[in-house]
VOPAGU-2260 file (C-alpha; in pm, 1 decimal, decimal comma):
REM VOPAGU-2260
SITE   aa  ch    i         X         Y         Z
SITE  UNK   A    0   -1421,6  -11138,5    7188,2
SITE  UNK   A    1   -1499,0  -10906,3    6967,0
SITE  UNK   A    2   -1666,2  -10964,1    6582,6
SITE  UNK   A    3   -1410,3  -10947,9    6263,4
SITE  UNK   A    4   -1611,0  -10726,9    6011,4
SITE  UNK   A    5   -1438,0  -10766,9    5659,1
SITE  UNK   A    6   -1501,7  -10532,9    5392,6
SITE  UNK   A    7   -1415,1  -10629,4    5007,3
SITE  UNK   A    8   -1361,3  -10364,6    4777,2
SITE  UNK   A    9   -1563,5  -10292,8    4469,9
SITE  UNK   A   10   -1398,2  -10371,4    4151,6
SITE  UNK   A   11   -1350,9  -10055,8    3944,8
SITE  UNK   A   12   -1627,7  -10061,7    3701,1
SITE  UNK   A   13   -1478,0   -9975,3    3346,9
SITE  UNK   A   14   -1655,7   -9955,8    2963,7
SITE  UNK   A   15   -1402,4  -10048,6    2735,9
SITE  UNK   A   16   -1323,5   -9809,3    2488,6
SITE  UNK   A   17   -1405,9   -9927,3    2094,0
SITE  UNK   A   18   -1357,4   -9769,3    1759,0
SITE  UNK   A   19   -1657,2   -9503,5    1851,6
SITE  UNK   A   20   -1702,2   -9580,3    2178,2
SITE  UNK   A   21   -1529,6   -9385,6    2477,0
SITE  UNK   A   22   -1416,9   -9529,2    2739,0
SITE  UNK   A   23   -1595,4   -9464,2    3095,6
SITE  UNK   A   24   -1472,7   -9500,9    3400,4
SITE  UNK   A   25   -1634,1   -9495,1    3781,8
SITE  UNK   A   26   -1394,0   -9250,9    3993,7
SITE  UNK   A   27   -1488,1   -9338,7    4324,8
SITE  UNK   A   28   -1852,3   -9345,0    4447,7
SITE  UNK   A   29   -2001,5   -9062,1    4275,3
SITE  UNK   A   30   -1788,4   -8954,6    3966,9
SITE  UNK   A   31   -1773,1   -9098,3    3669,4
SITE  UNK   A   32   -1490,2   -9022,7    3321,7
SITE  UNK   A   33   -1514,0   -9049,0    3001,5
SITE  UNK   A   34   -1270,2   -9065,1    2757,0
SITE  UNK   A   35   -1286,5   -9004,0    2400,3
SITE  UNK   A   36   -1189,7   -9268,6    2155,2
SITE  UNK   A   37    -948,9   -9184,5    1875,9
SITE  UNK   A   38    -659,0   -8928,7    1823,3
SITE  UNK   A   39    -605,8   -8672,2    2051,5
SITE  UNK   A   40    -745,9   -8390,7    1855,1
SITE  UNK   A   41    -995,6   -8080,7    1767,2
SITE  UNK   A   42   -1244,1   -8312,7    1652,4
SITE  UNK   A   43   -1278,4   -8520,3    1987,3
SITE  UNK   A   44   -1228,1   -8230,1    2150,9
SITE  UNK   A   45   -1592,5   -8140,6    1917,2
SITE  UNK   A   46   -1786,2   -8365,2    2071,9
SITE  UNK   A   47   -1663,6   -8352,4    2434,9
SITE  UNK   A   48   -1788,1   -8025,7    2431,7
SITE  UNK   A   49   -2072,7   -8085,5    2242,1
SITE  UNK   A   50   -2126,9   -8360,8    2537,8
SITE  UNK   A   51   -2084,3   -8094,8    2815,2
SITE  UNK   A   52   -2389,5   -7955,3    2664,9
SITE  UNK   A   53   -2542,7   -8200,5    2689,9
SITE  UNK   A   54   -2590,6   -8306,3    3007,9
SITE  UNK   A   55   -2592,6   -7949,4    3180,0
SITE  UNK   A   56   -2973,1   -8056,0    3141,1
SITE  UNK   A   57   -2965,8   -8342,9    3373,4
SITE  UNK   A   58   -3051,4   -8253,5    3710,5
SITE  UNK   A   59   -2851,7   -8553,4    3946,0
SITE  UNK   A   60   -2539,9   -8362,2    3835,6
SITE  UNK   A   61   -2338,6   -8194,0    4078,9
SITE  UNK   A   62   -2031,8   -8072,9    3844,6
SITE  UNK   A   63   -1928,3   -8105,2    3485,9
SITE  UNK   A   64   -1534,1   -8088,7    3392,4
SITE  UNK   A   65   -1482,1   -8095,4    3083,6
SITE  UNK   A   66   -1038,1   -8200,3    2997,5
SITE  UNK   A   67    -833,0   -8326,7    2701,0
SITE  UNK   A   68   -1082,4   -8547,1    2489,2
SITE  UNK   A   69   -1227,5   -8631,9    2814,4
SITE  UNK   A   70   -1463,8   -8549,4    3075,6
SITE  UNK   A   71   -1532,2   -8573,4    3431,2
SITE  UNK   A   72   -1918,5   -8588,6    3545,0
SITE  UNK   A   73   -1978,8   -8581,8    3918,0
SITE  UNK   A   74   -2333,3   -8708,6    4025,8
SITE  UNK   A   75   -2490,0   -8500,9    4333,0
SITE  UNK   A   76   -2556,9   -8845,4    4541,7
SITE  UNK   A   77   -2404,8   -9203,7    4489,2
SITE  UNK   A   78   -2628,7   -9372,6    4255,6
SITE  UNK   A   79   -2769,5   -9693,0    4323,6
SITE  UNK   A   80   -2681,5   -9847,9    3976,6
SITE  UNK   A   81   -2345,9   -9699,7    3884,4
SITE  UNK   A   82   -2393,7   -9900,9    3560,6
SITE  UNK   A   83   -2676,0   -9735,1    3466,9
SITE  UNK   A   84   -2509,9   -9365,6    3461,1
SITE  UNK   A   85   -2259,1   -9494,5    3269,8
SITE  UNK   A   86   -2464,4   -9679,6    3000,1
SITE  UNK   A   87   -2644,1   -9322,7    3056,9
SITE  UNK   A   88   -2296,6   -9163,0    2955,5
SITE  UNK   A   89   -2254,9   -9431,0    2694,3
SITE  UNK   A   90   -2603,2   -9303,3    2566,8
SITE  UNK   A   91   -2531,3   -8959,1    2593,1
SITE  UNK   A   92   -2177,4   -8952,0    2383,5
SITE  UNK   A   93   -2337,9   -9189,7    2045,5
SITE  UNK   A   94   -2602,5   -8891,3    2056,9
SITE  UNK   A   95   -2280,0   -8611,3    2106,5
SITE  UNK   A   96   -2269,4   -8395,3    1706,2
SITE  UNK   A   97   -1939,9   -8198,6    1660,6
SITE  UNK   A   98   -1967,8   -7858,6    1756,9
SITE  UNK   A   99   -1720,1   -7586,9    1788,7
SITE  UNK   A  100   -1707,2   -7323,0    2006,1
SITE  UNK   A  101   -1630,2   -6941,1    1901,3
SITE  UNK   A  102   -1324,6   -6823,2    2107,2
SITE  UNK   A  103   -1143,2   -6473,6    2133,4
SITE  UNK   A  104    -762,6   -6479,3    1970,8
SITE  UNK   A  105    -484,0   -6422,1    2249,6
SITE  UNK   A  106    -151,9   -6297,7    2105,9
SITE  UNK   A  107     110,3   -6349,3    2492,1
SITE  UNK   A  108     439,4   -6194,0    2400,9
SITE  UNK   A  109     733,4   -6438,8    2484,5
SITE  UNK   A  110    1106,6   -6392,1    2546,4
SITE  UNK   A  111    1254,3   -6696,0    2440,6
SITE  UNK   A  112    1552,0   -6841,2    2584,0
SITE  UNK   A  113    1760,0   -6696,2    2831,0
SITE  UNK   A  114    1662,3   -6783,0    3199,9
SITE  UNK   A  115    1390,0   -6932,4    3193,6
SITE  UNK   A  116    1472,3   -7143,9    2932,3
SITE  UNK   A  117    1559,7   -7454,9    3121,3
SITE  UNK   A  118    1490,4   -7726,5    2914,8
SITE  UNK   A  119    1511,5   -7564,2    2570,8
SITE  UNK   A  120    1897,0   -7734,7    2564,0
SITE  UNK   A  121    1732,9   -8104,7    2616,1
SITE  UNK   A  122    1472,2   -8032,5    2361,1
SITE  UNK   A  123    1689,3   -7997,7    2127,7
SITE  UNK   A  124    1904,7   -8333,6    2171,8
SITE  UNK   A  125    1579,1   -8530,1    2128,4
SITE  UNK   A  126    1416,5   -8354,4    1842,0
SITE  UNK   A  127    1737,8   -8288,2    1697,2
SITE  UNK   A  128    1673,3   -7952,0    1579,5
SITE  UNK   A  129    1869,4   -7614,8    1699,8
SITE  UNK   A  130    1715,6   -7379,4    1917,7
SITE  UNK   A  131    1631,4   -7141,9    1675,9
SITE  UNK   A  132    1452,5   -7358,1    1528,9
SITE  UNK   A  133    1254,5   -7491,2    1827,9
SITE  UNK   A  134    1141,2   -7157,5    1867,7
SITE  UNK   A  135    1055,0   -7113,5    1516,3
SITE  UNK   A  136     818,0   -7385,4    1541,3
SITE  UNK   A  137     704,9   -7322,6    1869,1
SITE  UNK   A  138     602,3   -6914,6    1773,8
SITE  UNK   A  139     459,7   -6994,1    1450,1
SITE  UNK   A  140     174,5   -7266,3    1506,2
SITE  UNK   A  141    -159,2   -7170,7    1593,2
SITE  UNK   A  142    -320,5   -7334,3    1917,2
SITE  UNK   A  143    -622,8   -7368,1    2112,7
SITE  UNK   A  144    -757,6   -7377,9    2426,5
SITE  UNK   A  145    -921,9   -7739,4    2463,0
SITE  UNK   A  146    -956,0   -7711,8    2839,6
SITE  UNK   A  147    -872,1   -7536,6    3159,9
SITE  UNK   A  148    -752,0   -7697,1    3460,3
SITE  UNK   A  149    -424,0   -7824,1    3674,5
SITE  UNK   A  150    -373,6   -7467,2    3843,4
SITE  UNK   A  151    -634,9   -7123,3    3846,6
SITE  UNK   A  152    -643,7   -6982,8    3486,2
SITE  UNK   A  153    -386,2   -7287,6    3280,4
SITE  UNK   A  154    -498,0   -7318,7    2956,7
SITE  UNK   A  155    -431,7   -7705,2    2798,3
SITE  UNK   A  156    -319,1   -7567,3    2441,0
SITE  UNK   A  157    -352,2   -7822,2    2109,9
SITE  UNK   A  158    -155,8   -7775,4    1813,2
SITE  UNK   A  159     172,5   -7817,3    1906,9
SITE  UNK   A  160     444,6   -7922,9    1626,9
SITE  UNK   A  161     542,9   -8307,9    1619,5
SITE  UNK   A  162     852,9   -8193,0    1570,9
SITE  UNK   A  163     901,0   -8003,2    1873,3
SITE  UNK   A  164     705,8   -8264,0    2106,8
SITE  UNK   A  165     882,6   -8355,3    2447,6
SITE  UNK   A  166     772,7   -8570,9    2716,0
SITE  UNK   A  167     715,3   -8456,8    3049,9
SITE  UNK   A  168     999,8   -8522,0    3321,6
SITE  UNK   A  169    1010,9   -8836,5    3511,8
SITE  UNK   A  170    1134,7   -8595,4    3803,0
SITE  UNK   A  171     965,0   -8210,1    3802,6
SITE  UNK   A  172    1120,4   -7912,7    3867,0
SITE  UNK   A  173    1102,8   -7828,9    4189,8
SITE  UNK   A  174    1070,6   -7402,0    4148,5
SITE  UNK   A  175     944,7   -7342,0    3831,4
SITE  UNK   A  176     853,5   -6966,5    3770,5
SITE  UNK   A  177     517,3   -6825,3    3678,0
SITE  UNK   A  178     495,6   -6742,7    3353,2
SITE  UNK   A  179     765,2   -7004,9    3224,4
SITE  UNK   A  180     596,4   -7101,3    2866,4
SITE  UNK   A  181     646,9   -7518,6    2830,5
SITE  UNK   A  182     568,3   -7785,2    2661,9
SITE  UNK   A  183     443,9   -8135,3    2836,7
SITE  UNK   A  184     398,8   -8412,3    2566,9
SITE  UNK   A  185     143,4   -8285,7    2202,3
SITE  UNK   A  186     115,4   -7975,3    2462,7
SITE  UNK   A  187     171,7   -7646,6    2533,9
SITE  UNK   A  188     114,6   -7362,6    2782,2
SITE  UNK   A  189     187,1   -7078,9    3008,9
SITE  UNK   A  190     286,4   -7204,1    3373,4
SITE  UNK   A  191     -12,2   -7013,8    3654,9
SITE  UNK   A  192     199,4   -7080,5    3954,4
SITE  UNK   A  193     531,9   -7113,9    4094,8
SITE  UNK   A  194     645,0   -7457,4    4207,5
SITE  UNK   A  195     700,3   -7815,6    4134,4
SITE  UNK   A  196     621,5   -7866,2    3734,5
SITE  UNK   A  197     717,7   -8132,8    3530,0
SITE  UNK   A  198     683,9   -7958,5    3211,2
SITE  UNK   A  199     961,1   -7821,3    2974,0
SITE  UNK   A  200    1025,7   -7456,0    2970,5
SITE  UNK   A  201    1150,5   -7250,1    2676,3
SITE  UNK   A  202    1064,9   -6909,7    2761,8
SITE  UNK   A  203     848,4   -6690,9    2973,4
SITE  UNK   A  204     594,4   -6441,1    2908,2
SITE  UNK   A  205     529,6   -6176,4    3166,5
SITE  UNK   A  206     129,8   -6145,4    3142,8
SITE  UNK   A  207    -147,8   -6175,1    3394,7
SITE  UNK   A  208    -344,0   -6459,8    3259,0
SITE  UNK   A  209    -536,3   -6509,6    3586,9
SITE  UNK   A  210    -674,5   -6214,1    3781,1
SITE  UNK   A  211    -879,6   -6343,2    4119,3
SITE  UNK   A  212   -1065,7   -5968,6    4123,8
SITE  UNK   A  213   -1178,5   -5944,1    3742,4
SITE  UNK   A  214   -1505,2   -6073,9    3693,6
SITE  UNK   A  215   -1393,6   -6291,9    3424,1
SITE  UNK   A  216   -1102,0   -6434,3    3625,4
SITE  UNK   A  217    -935,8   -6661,0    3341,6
SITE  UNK   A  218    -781,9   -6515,4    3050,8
SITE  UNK   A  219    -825,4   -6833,7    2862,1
SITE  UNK   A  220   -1179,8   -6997,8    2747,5
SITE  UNK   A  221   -1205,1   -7351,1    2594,5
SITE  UNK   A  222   -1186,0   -7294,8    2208,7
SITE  UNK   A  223   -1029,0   -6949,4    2217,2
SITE  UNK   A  224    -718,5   -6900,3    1934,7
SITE  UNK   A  225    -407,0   -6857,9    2104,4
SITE  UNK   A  226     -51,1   -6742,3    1944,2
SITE  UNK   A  227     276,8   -6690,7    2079,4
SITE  UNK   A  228     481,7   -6352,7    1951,5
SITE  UNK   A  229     841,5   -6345,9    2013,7
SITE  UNK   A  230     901,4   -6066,5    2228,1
SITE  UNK   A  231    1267,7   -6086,2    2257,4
SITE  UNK   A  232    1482,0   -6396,8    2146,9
SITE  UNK   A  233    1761,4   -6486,9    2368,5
SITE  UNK   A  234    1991,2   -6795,4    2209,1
């Protein structure tokens, strides 16, 4: 007869988060998150980049990924004291000063409405406001880049109008265009791909914002200035 091996799984290894302190988590064996405490704003976003500086100098790193307030840090091998990279972590984000980083200013050309405008109609039954003035709102603020991620060139854009937030959908869109411009939640952006999305879309912009050939790929950078100019306004 042959031997029963059991294996018990490792409880996932959490800091709590406290009024200072982020909260860091261990992502499998070898990666580790941290999340910033507070508001979801410019000034967390500060010091998460401030903390990507940071530990570019330590060598066990394989990857730094740097998101919203938060940031991923994958180690090069499983450590053999997961609690001491995170206390490391810990360490490294009491030490983290504000800093801000000097971005270009994008101006992307929008039509708003028509088409592509899916979810401007639903926007306005929960904020209450017409669509004019959803896209009011929406062209006038000033945002920035906090991060880059979810598909090749998206920009996570901060700044977005209370007024005009909207959650993202319990069930996505199956076939959203490229280029739809949405808003998911206290964000904003430009959609990189088509497909499945479960953000809200109000417009589109027609741009390249990605280029695979250039040899700066990404139109957006973390802390550039982005603004949207209504190109056409279809309501």
């Amino acid at each position: 007869m042959s031997a029963t091996v059991t294996t018990q799984m490792q409880p996932l290894q959490i800091i709590p988060a406290g009024k200072d302190h982020a909260r860091i988590s261990a992502i499998g064996s070898r990666s580790f998150l941290l999340e910033a405490p507070g508001d979801f704003d410019l000034a967390a976003q500060r010091r998460i980049w401030a903390l990507s500086r940071t530990l570019k100098g330590w060598s066990d790193l394989a990857e730094i990924i740097p998101g919203m307030t938060n940031l991923l840090a994958i180690l090069k091998e499983t450590p053999d004291d997961p609690a001491e990279v995170m206390d490391r972590l810990s360490e490294a984000w009491e030490g983290a000063r504000s800093i801000d980083l000097a971005g270009k200013t994008i101006e992307i050309p929008v039509h708003y409405g028509g088409d592509y405008a899916s979810d401007l109609p639903a926007l306005c039954d929960l904020s209450g406001l017409t669509d004019h003035e959803v896209v009011r709102i929406h062209y006038e603020a000033t945002y920035r880049v906090f991060a880059l991620g979810s598909a090749p060139g998206f920009g996570y854009l901060h700044g977005l109008d209370p007024r005009i937030y909207m959650p993202r959908k319990t069930v996505p869109s199956l076939k959203m265009e490229k280029g739809c411009v949405t808003i998911g939640g206290m964000q904003t952006g430009v959609a990189m791909l088509t497909g499945p999305n479960g953000w809200n879309s109000i417009g589109f912009a027609d741009l390249q914002m990605f280029d695979p050939q250039s040899t700066t790929p990404a139109m957006m950078a973390p802390g550039d200035i982005v603004r949207f100019v209504p190109a056409r306004i279809e309501l």
